[in-house]
Structures are given as structure tokens and as C-alpha cells.
DRENTORKOL-3810 file (N, C-alpha, C; in nm, 4 decimals):
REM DRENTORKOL-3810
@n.u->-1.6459; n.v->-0.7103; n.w->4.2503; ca.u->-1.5124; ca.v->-0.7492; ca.w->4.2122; c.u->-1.4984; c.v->-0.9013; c.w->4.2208
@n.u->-1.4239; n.v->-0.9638; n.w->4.1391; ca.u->-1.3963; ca.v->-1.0821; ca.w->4.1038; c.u->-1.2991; c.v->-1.1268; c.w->4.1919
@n.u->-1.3123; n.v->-1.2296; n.w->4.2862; ca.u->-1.2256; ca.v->-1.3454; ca.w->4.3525; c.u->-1.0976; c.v->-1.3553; c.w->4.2594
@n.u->-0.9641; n.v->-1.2810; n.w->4.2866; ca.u->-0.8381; ca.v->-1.3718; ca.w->4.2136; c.u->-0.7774; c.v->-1.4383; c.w->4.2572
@n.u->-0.8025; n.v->-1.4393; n.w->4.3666; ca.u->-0.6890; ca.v->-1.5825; ca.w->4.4554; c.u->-0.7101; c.v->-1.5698; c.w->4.5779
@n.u->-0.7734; n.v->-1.7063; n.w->4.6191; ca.u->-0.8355; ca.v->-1.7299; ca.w->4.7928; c.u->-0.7194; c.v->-1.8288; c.w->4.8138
@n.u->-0.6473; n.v->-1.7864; n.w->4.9246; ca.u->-0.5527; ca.v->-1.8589; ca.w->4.9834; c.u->-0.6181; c.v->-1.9865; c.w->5.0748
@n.u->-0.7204; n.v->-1.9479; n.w->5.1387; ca.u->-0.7981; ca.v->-2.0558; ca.w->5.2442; c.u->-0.8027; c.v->-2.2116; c.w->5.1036
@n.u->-0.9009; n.v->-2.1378; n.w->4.9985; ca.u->-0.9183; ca.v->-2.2883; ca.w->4.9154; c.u->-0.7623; c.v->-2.3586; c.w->4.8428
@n.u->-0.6368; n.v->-2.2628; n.w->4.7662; ca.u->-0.5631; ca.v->-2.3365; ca.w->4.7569; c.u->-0.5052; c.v->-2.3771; c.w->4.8360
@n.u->-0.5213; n.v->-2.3533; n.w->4.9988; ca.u->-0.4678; ca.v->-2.4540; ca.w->5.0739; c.u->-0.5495; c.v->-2.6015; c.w->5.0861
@n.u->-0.6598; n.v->-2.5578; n.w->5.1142; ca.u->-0.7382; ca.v->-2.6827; ca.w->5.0858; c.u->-0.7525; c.v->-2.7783; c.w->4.9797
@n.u->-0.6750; n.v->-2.7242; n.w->4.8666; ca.u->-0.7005; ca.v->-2.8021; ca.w->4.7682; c.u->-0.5781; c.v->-2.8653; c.w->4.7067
@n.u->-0.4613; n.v->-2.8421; n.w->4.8110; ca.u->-0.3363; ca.v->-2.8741; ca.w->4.8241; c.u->-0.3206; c.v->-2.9368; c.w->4.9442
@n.u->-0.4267; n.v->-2.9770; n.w->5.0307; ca.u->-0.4389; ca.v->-3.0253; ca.w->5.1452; c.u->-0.3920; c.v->-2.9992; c.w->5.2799
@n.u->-0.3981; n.v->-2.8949; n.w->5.2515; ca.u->-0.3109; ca.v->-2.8165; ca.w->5.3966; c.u->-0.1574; c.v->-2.7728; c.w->5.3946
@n.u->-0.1159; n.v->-2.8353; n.w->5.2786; ca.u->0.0355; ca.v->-2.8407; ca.w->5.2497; c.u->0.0702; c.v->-2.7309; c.w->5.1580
@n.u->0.1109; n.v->-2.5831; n.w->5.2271; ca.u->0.1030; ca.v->-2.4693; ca.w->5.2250; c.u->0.2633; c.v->-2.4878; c.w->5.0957
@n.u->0.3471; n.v->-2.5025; n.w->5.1179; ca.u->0.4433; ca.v->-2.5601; ca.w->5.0446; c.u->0.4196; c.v->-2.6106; c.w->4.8903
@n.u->0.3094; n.v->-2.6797; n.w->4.9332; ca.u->0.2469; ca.v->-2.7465; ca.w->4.8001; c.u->0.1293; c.v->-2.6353; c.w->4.6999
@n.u->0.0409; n.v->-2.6115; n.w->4.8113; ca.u->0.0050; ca.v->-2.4631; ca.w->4.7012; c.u->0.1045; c.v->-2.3848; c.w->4.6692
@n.u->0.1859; n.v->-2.2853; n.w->4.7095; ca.u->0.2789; ca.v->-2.2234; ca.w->4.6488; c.u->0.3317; c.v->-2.2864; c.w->4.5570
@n.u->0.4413; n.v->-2.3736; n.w->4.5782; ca.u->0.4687; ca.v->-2.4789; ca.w->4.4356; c.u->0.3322; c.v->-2.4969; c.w->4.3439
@n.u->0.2258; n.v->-2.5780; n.w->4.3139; ca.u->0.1097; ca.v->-2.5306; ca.w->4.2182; c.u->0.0911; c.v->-2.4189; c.w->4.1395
@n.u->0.1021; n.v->-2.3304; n.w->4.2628; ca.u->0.0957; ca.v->-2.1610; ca.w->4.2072; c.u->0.1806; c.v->-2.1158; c.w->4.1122
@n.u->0.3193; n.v->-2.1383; n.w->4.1451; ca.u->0.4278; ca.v->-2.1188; ca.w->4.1421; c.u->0.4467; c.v->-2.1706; c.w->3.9396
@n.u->0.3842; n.v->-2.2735; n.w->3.9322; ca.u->0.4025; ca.v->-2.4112; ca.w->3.7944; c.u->0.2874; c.v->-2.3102; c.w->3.7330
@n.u->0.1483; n.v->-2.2790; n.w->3.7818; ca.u->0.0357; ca.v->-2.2071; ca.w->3.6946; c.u->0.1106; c.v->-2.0653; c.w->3.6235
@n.u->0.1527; n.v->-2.0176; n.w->3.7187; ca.u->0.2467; ca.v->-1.8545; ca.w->3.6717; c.u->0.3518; c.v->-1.8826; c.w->3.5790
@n.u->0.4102; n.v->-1.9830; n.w->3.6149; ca.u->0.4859; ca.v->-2.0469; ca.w->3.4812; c.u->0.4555; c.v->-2.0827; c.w->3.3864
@n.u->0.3802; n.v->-2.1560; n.w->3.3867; ca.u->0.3082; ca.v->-2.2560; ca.w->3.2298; c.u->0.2431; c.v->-2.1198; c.w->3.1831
@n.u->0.1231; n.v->-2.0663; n.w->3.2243; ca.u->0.0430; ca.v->-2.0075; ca.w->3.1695; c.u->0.0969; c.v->-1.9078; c.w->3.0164
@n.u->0.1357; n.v->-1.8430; n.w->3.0161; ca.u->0.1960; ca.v->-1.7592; ca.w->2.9659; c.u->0.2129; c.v->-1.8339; c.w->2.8065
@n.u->0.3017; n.v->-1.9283; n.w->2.8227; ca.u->0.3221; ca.v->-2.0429; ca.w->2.6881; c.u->0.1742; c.v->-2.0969; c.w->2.6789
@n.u->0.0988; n.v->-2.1495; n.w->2.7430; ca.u->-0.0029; ca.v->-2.1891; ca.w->2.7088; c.u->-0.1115; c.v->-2.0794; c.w->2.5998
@n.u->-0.1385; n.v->-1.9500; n.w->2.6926; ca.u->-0.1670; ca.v->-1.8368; ca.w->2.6134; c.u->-0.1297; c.v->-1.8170; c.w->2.5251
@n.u->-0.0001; n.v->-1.8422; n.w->2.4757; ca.u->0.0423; ca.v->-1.7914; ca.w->2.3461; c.u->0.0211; c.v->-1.9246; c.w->2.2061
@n.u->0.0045; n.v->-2.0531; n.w->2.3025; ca.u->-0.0284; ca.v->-2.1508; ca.w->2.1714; c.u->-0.1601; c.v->-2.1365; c.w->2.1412
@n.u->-0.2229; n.v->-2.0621; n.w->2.3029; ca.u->-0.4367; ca.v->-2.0807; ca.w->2.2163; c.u->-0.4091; c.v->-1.9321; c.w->2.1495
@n.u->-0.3735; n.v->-1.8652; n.w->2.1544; ca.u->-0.3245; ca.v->-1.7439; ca.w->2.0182; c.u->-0.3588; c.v->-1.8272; c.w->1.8806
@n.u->-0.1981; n.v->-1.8937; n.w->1.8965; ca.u->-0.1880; ca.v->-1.9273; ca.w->1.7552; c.u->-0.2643; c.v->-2.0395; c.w->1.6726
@n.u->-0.3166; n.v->-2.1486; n.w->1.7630; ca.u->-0.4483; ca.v->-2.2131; ca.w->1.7499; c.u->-0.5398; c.v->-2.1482; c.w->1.6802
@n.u->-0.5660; n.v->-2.0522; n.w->1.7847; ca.u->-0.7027; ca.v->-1.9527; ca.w->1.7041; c.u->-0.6750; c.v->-1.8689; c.w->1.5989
@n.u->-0.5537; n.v->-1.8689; n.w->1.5134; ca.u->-0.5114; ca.v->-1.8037; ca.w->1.4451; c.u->-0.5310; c.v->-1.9055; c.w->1.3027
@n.u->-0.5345; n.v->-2.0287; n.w->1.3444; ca.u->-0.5268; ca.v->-2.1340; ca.w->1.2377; c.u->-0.6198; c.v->-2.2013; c.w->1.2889
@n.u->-0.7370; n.v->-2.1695; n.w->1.3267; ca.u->-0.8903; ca.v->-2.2160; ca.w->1.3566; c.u->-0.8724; c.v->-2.3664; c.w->1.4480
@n.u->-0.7799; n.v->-2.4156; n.w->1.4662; ca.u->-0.7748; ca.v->-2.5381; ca.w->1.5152; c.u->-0.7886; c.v->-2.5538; c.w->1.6314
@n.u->-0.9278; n.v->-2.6584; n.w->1.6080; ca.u->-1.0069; ca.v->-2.7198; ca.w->1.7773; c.u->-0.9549; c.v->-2.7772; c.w->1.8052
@n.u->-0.8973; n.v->-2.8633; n.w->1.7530; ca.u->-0.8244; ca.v->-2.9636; ca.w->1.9185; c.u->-0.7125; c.v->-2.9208; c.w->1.9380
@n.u->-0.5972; n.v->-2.8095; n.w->1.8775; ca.u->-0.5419; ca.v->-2.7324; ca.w->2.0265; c.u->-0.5431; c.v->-2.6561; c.w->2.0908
@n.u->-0.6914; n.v->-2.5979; n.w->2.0208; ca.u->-0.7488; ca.v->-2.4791; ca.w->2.1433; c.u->-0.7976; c.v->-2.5551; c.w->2.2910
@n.u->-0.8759; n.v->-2.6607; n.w->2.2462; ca.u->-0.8947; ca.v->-2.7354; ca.w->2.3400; c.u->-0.8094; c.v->-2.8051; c.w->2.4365
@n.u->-0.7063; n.v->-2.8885; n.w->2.3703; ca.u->-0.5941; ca.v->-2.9122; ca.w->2.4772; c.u->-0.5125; c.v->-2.8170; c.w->2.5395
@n.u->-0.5339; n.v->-2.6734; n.w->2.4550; ca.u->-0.4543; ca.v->-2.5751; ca.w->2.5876; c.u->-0.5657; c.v->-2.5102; c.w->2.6298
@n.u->-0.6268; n.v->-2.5338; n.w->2.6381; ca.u->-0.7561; ca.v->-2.4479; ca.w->2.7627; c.u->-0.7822; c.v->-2.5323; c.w->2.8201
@n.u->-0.8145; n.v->-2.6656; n.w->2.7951; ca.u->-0.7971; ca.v->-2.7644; ca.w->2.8857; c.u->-0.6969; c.v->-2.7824; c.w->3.0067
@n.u->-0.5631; n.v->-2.7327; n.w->2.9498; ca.u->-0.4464; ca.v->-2.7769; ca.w->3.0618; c.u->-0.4685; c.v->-2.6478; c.w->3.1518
@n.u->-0.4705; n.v->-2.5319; n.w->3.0970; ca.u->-0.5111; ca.v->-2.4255; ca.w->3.1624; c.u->-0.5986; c.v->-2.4505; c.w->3.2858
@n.u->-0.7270; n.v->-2.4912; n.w->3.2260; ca.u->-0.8468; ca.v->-2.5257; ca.w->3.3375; c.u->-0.8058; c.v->-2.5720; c.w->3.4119
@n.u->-0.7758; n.v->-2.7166; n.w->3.4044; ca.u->-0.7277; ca.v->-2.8036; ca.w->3.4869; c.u->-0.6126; c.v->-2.7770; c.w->3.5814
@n.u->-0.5423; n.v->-2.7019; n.w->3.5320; ca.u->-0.4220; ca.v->-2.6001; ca.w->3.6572; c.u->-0.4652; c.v->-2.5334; c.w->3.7288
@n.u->-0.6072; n.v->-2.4683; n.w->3.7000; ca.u->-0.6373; ca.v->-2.3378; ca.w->3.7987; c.u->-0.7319; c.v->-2.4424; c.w->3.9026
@n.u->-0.7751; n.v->-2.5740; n.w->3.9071; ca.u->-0.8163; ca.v->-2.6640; ca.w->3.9537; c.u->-0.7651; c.v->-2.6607; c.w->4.0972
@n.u->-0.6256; n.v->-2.6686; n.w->4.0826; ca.u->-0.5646; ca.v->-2.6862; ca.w->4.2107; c.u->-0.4943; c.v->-2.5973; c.w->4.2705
@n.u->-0.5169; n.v->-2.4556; n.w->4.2449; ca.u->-0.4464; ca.v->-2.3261; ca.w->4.3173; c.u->-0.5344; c.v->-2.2423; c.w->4.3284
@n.u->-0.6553; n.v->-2.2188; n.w->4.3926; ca.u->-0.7021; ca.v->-2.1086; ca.w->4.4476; c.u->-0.7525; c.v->-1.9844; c.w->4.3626
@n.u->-0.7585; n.v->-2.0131; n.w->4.2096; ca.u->-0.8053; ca.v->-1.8958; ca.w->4.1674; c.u->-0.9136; c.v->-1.8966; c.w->4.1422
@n.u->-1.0240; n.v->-1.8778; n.w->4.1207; ca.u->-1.1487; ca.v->-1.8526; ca.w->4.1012; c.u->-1.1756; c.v->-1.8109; c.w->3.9650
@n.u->-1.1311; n.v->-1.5969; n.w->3.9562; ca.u->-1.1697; ca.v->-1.5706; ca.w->3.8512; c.u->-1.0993; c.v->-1.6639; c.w->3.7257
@n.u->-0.9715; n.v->-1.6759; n.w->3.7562; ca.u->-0.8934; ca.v->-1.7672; ca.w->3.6229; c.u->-0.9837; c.v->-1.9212; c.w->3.5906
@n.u->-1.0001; n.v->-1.9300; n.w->3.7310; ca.u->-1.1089; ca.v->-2.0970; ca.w->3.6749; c.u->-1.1771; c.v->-2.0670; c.w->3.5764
@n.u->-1.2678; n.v->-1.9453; n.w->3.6210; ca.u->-1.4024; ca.v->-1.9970; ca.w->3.5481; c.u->-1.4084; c.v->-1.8776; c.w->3.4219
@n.u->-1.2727; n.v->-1.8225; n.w->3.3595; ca.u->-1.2493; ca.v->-1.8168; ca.w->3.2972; c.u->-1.1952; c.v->-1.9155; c.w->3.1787
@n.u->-1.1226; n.v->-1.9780; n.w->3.2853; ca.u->-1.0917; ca.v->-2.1313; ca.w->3.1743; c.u->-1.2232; c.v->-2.1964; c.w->3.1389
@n.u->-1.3295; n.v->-2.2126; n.w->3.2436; ca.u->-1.4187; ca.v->-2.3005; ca.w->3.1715; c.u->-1.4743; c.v->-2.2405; c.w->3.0896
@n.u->-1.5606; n.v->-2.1306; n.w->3.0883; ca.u->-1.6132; ca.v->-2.0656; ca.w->2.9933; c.u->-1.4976; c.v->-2.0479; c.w->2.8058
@n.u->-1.4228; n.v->-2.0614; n.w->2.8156; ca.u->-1.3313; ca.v->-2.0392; ca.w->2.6997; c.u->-1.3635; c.v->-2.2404; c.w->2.6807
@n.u->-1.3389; n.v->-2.3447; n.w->2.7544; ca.u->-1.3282; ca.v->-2.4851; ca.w->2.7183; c.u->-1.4979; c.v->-2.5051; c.w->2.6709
@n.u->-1.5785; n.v->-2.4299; n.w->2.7594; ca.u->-1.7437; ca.v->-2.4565; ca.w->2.6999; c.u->-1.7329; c.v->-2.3752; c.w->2.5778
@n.u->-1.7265; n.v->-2.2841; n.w->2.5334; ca.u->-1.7288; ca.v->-2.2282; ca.w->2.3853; c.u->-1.6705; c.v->-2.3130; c.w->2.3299
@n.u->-1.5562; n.v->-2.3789; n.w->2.3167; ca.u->-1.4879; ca.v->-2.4345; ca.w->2.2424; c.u->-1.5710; c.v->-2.5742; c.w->2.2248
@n.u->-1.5919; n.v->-2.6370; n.w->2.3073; ca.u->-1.6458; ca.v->-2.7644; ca.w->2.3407; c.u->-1.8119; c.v->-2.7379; c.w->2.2536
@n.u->-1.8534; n.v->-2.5812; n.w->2.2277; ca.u->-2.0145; ca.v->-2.6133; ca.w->2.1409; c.u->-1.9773; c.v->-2.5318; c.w->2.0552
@n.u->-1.8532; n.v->-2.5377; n.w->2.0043; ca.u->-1.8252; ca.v->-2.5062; ca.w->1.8760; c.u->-1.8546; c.v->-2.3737; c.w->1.8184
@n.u->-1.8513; n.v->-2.2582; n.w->1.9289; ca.u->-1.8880; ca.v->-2.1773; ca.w->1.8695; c.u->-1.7887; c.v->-2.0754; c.w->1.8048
@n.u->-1.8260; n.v->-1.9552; n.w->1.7135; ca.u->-1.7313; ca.v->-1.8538; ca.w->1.6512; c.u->-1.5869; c.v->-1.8507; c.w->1.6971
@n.u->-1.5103; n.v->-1.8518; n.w->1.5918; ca.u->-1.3914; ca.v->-1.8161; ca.w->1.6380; c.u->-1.4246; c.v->-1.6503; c.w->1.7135
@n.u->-1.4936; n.v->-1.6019; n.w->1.7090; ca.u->-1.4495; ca.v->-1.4634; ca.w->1.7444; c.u->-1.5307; c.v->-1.4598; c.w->1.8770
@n.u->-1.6521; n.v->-1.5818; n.w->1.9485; ca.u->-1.6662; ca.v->-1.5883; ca.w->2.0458; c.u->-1.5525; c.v->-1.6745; c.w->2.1201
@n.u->-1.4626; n.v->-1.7610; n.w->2.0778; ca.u->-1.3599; ca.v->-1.7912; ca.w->2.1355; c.u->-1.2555; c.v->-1.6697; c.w->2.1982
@n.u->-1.2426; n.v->-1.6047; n.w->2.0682; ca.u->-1.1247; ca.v->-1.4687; ca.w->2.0694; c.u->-1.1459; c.v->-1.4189; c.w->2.1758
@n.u->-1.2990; n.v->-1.3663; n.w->2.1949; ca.u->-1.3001; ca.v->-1.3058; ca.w->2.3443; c.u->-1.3024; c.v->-1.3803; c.w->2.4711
@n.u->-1.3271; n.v->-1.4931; n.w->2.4628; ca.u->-1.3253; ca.v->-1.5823; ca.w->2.5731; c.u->-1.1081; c.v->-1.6227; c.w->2.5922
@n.u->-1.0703; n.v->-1.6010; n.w->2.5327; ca.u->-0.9288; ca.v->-1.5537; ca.w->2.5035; c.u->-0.9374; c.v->-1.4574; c.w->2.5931
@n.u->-0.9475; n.v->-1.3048; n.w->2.5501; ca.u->-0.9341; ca.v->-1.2506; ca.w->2.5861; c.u->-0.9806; c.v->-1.2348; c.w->2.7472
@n.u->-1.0500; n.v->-1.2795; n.w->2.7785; ca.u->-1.1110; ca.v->-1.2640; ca.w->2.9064; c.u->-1.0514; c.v->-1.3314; c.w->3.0057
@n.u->-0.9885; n.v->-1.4376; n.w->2.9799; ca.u->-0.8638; ca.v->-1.5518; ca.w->3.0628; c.u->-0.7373; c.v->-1.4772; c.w->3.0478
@n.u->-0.6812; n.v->-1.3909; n.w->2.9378; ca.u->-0.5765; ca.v->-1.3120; ca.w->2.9446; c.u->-0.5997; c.v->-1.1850; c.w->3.0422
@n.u->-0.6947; n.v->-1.1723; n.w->3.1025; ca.u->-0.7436; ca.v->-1.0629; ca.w->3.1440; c.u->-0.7471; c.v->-1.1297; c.w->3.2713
@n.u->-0.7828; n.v->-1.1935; n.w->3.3243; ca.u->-0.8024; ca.v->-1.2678; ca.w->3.4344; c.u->-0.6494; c.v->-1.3270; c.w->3.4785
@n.u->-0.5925; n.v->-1.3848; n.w->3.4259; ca.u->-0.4273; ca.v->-1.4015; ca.w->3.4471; c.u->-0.3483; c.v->-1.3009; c.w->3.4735
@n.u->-0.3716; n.v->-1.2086; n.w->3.4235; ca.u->-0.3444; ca.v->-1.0637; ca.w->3.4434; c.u->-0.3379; c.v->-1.0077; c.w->3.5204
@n.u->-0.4688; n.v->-1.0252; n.w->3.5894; ca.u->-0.4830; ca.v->-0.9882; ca.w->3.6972; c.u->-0.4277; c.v->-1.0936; c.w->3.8077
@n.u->-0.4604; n.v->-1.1824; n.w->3.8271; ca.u->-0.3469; ca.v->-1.2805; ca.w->3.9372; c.u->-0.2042; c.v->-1.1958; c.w->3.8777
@n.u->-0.1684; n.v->-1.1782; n.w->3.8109; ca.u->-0.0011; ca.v->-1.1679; ca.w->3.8127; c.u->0.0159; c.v->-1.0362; c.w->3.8679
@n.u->-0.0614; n.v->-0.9782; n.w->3.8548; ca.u->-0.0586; ca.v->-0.8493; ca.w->3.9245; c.u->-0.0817; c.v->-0.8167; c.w->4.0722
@n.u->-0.1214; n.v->-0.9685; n.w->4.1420; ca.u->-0.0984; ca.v->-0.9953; ca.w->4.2871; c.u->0.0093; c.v->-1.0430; c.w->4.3320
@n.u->0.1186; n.v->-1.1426; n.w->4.2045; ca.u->0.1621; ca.v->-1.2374; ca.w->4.1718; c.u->0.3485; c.v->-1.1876; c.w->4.3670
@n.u->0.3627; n.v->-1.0435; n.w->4.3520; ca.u->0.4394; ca.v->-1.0336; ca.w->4.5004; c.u->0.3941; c.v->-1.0404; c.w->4.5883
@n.u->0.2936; n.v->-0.9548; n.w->4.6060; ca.u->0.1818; ca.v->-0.9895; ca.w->4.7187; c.u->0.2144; c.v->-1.1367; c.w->4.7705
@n.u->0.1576; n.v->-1.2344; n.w->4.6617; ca.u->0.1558; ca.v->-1.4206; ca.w->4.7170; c.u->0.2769; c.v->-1.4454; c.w->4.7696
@n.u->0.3268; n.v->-1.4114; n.w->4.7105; ca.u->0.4922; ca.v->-1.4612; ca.w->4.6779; c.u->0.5618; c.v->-1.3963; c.w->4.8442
@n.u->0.5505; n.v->-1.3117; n.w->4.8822; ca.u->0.6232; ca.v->-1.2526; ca.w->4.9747; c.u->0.5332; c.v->-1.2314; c.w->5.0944
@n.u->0.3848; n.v->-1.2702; n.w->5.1176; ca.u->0.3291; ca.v->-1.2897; ca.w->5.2761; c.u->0.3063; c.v->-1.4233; c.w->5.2704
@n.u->0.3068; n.v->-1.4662; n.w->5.4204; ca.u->0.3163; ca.v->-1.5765; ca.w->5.4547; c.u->0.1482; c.v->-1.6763; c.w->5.4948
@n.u->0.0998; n.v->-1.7338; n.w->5.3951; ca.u->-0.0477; ca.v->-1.7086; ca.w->5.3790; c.u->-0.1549; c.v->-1.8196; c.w->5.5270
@n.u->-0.0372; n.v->-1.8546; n.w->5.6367; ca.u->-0.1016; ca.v->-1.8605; ca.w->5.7441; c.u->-0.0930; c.v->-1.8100; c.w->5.8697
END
């Protein structure tokens, strides 16, 4: 089973400032969703550079909150994109970050309502 959210590293990567991961967390569960839906329509109209700038912002969010599987879901979707490959190896690399978000949101009370020290 896949790592969806280690509380030990987004504290660490929020610097101890437990306040501050939650807030992070809090902005990723937010954004994401709109982000997903512009690399949709990106990939709907083949266009690399805003598949790239929203898998990019994606990546770079899961950077600083503790998720794992969503990371390296983002990278793998920014490396396809980045060697240019098939739209339909993108599609699933899509799909596999929607799948992975998914799953965090489906922890998404869990986080939200224990107190993670």
C-alpha cells in the first residue's frame, strides 16, 4: 500500500509548525481540484505548456504537505509531459494523480479532526 499522508514529514517540512502544515494541507485540498480540471481540459486541446504549468503547481504543492503517493504522482505526470510523450500516456498519468488525490481526500476527516502530535 501506498504512503498518502505522513504527518511526521509534513511537519518537518513545515518546520515543526503544526499550524502551518495543516494550513498547506488545507490550500493543496483546495487548489487541487481546479487544477485537475484545467490539466483535463489542457489535455483535451493537446496543450503542453498548460499541462505543464498545472502539474507543475500541483507537484510543487505536494512538496510541502506530507503526501508521498500524490508527489510522485505529480512527478511522474510532469516527467511524461516534460519527454513529450502520448497524449494518452499523459491521460493515464492524469488519471493516476486523480486517483491518488482521491485517495488523500478520502483521509481528508481523519487529518482534519486528530490532533497530529
Amino acid at each position: 500500500m501506498r504512503e498518502i499522508f505522513n504527518k511526521e514529514l509534513s511537519l518537518q517540512q513545515a518546520g515543526g509548525n503544526e499550524s502551518l502544515a495543516r494550513e498547506l494541507l488545507g490550500m493543496l485540498l483546495k487548489e487541487t481540484p481546479l487544477l485537475l480540471a484545467q490539466l483535463r481540459s489542457a489535455l483535451d486541446t493537446d496543450d503542453r505548456q498548460a499541462l505543464w504549468d498545472h502539474a507543475h503547481k500541483i507537484f510543487g504543492s505536494t512538496a510541502y504537505c506530507g503526501v508521498p503517493q500524490l508527489n510522485r504522482a505529480a512527478r511522474a505526470l510532469e516527467e511524461a509531459i516534460k519527454a513529450e510523450l502520448s497524449v494518452e500516456v499523459i491521460a493515464d498519468e492524469i488519471r493516476a494523480l486523480e486517483e491518488a488525490f482521491g485517495a488523500l481526500q478520502s483521509h481528508t476527516s481523519e487529518l482534519v479532526s486528530t490532533p497530529w502530535s
